[in-house]
C-alpha positions as CSV (number, residue, x, y, z in Angstrom):
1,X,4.9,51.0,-19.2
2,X,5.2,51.6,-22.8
3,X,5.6,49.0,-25.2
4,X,9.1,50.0,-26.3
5,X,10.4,49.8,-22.4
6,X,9.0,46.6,-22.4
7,X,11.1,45.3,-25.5
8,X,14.6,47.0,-23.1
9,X,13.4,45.0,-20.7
10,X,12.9,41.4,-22.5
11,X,15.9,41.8,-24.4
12,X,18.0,41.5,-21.0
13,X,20.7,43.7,-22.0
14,X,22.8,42.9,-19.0
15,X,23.5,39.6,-20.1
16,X,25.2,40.5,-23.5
17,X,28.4,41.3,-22.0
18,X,28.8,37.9,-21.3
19,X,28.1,36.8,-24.8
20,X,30.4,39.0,-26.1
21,X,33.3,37.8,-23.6
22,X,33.0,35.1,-25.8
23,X,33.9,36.8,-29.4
24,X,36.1,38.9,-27.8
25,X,38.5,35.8,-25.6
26,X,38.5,34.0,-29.0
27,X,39.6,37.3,-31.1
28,X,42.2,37.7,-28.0
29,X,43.4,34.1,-28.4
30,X,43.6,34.5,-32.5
31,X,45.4,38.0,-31.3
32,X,47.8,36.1,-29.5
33,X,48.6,34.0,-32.5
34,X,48.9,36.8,-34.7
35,X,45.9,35.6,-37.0
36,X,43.2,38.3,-36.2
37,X,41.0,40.2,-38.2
38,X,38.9,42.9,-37.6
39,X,35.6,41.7,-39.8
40,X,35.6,38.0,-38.2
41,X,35.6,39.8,-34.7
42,X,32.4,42.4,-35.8
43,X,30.2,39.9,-37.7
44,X,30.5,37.2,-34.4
45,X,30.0,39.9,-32.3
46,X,26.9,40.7,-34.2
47,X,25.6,37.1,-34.4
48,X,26.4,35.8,-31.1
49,X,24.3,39.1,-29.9
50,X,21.5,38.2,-31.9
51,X,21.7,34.7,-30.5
52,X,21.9,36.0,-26.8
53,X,18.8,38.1,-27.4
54,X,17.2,35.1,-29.4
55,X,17.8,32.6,-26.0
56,X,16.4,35.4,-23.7
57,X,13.2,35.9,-25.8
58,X,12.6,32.6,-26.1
59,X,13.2,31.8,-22.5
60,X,10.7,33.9,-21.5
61,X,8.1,32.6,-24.3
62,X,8.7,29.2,-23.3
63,X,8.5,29.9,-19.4
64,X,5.3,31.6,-19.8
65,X,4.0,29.0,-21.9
66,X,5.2,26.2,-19.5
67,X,4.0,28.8,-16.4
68,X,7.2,29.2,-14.7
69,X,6.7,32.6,-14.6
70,X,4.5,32.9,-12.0
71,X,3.4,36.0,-9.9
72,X,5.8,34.5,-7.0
73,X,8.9,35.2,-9.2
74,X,12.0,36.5,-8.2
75,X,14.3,38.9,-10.5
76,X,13.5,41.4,-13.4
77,X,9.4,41.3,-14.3
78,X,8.9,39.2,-17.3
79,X,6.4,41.2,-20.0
80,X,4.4,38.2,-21.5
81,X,4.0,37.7,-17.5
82,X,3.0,41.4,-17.0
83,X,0.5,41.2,-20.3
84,X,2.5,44.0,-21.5
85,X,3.6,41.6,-24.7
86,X,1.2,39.0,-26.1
87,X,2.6,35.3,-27.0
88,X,2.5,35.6,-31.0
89,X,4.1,38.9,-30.4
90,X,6.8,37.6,-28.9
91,X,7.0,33.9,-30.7
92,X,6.9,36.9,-33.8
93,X,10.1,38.7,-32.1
94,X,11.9,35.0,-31.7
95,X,11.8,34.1,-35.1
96,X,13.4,37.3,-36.3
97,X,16.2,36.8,-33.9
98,X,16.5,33.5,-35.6
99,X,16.5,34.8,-38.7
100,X,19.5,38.1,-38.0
101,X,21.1,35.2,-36.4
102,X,21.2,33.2,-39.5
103,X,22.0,36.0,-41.6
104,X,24.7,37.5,-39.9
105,X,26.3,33.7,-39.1
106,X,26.2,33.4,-43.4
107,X,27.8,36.7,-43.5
108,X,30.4,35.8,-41.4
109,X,31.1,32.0,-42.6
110,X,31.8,33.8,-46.2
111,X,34.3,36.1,-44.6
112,X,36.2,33.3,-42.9
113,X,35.6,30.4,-45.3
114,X,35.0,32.2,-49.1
115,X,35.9,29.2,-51.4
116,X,36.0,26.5,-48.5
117,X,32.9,25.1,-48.9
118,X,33.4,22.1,-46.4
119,X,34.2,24.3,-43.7
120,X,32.0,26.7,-44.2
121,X,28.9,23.9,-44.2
122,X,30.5,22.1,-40.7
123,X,30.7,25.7,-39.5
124,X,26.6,26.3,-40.7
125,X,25.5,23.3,-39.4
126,X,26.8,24.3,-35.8
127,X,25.1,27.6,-36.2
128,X,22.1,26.0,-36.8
129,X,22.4,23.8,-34.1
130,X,22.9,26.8,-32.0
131,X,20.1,28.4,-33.0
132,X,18.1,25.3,-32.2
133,X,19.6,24.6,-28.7
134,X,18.2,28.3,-27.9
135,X,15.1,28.2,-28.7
136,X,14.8,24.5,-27.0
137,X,16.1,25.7,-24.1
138,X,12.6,26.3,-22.9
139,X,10.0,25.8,-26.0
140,X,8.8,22.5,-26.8
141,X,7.7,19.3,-25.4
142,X,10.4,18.4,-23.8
143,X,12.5,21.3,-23.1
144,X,16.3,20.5,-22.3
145,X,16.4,23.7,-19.9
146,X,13.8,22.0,-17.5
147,X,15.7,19.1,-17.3
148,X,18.8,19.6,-15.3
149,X,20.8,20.2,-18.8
150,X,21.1,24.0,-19.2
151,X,24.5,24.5,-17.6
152,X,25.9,21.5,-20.4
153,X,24.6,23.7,-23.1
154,X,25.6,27.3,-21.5
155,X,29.5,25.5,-21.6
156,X,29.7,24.1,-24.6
157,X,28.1,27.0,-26.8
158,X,29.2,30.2,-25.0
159,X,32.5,28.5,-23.6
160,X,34.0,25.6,-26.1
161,X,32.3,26.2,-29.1
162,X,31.7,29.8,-28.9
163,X,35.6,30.9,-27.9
164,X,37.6,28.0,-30.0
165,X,35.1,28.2,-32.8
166,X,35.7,32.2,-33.0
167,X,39.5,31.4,-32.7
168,X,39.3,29.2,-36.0
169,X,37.0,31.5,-38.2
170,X,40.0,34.4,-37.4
171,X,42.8,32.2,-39.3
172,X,41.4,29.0,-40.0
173,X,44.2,27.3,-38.0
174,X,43.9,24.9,-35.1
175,X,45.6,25.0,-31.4
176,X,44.0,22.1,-29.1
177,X,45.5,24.8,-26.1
178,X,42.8,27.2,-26.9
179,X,40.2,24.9,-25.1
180,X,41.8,26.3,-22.0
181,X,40.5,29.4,-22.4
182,X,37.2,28.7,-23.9
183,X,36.7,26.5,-20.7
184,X,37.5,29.5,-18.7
185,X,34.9,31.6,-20.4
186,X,32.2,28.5,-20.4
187,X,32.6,27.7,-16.5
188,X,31.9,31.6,-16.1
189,X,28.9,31.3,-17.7
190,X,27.5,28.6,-16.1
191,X,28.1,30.3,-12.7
192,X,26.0,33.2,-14.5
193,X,23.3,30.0,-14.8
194,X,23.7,28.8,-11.5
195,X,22.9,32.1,-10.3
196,X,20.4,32.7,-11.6
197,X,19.1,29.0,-10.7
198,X,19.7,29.6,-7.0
199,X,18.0,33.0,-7.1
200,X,14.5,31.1,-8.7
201,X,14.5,28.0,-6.8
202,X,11.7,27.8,-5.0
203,X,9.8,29.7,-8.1
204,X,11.1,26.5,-10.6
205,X,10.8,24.0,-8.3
206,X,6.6,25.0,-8.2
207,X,6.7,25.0,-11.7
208,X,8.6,21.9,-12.2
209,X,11.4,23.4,-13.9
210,X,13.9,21.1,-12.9
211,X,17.5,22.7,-12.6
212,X,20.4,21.2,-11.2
213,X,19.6,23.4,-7.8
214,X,16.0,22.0,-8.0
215,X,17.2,18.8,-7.9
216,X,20.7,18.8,-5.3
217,X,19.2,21.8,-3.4
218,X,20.6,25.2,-2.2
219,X,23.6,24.3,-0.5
220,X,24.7,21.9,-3.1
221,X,24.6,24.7,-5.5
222,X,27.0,27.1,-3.3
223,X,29.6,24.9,-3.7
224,X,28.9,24.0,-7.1
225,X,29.6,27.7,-7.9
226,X,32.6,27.9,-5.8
227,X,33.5,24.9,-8.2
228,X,32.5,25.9,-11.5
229,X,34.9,29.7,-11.3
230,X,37.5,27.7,-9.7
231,X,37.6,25.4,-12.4
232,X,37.2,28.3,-14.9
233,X,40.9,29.8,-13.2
234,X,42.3,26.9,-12.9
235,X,41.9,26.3,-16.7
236,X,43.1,30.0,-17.7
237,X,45.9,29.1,-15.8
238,X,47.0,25.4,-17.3
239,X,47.0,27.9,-20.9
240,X,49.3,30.5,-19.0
241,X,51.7,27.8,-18.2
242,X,51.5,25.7,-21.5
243,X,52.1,29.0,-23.1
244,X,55.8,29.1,-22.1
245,X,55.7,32.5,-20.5
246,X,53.4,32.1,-17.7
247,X,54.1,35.6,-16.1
248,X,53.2,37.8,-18.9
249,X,49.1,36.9,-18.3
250,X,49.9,38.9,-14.8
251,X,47.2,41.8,-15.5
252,X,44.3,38.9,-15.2
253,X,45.1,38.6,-11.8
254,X,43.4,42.1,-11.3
255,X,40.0,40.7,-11.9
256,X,40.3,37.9,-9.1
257,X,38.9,39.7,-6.3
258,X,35.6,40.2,-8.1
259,X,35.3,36.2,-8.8
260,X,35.7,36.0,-4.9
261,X,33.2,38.1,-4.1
262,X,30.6,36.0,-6.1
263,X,31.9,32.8,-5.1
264,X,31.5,34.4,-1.5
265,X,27.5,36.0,-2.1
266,X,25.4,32.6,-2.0
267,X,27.3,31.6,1.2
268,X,26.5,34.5,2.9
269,X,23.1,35.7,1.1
270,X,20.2,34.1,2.2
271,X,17.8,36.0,0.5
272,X,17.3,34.4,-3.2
273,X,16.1,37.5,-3.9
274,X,19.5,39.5,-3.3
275,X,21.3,37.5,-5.9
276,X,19.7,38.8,-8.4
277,X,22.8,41.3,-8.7
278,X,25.1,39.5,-8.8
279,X,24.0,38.0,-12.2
280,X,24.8,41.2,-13.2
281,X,27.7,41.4,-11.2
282,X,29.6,38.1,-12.6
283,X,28.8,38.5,-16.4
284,X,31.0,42.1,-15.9
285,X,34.1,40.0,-14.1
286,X,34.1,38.2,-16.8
287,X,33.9,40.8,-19.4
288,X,36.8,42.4,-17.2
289,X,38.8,39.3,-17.3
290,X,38.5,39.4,-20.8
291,X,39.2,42.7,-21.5
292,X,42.4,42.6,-18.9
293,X,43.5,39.4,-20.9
294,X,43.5,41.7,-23.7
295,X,46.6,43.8,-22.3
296,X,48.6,40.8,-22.5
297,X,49.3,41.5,-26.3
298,X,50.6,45.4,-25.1
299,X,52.9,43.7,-22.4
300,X,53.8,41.2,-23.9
């Protein structure tokens, strides 16, 4: 494998559609309320990437450090695992992330905030703590990702924070209702996490990575994802109706069937192995949820 495949392959590219569906449900929202703008939605496109690609490098540095990448796992082959990429070369690779994160976030915070200094230094400090909760995720003494706590921080950053905080930057204006939607987007997320959780149970549980599925068990986590994209509806919906014209959001309804089918795949696929997919699978509904949210402003 050459060194540059390897790279492809760290980056996890399948998951950045469902970073973006955060940028982009946020811009929709601000779309909605007729206060978007084209630069805020390309420079937190850029920075939530960078982020994405900054959690999944330093995911895999920390779970080779820790040794939860072991030769029993399941899913995509993890490089530092395969010796194709050494640890300082990748610890080298996370700190530039970190640092085209922070970069691009500054660049953005002056679009949306030039001459609001306040804002622009509560809207830093979050970036830094988001920075910070991805590289703890799995690096450091006590990582919060081995602890049961992933799924909190996958809601709050790429759900609340990441979809109402990209609605502000747009127009610097305030709806509480657009929590609705950003929980939408954050339950989604998590079920990406909880996937992925069930398919390397038996993989974290040697390794003492302890997920929520580590510590309720396999069953327990089926019904937590059945749970966690009903929730994610049900909130989408409670913004429909509180928006006053509930029956113009109809062309969401389109993208349903493909939520059912992964609420439906850990009840009926045994193999932990065989979810693997359907990581894949969910981050796209929900990049096609967004996207059909989207038509709402053409219908409407």
């Amino acid at each position: 494998m050459t060194l540059l495949k390897a790279w492809m392959i760290s980056l996890r590219l399948r998951t950045l559609p469902l970073a973006l569906s955060t940028i982009f449900m946020g811009s929709i929202v601000a779309a909605w309320q007729g206060v978007f703008r084209t630069e805020i939605l390309v420079w937190a496109a850029l920075t939530t990437l960078f982020l994405q690609i900054l959690s999944n490098l330093a995911n895999d540095y920390g779970d080779a450090v820790s040794g939860a990448d072991g030769v029993d796992r399941l899913g995509p082959q993890r490089m530092i695992q395969s010796g194709v990429i050494s640890l300082k070369q990748m610890k080298r690779a996370v700190g530039l992330c970190a640092l085209l994160a922070l970069v691009a976030g500054l660049r953005l915070l002056h679009l949306a905030f030039e001459g609001a200094l306040l804002q622009a230094l509560l809207f830093l400090g979050l970036g830094l703590a988001a920075i910070a909760a991805a590289i703890r995720y799995t690096v450091g003494s006590s990582p919060y990702g081995y602890r049961g706590l992933g799924d909190a921080y996958v809601f709050v950053f790429f759900g609340l924070l990441g979809v109402a905080g990209t609605y502000y930057l747009h127009g610097e204006s305030w709806d509480w209702k657009v929590l609705l939607p950003a929980a939408s987007i954050g339950f989604f997320s998590a079920g990406v996490l909880n996937l992925n959780n069930l398919r390397d149970e038996e993989s974290d549980r040697k390794a003492n990575k302890i997920t929520l599925i580590v510590r309720r068990g396999r069953q327990w986590g089926n019904w937590y994802h059945l749970g966690l994209l009903s929730a994610g509806w049900l909130a989408f919906a409670s913004y429909a109706w509180l928006s006053g014209q509930p029956t113009r959001f109809w062309p969401v309804i389109f993208a349903l069937p493909f939520f059912m089918r992964s609420v439906l795949q850990p009840f009926h696929n045994y193999r932990p192995g065989g979810l693997d997919k359907e990581l894949r699978n969910l981050s796209l509904s929900t990049l096609l949820f967004v996207a059909l949210s989207a038509l709402v402003l053409f219908l409407s």
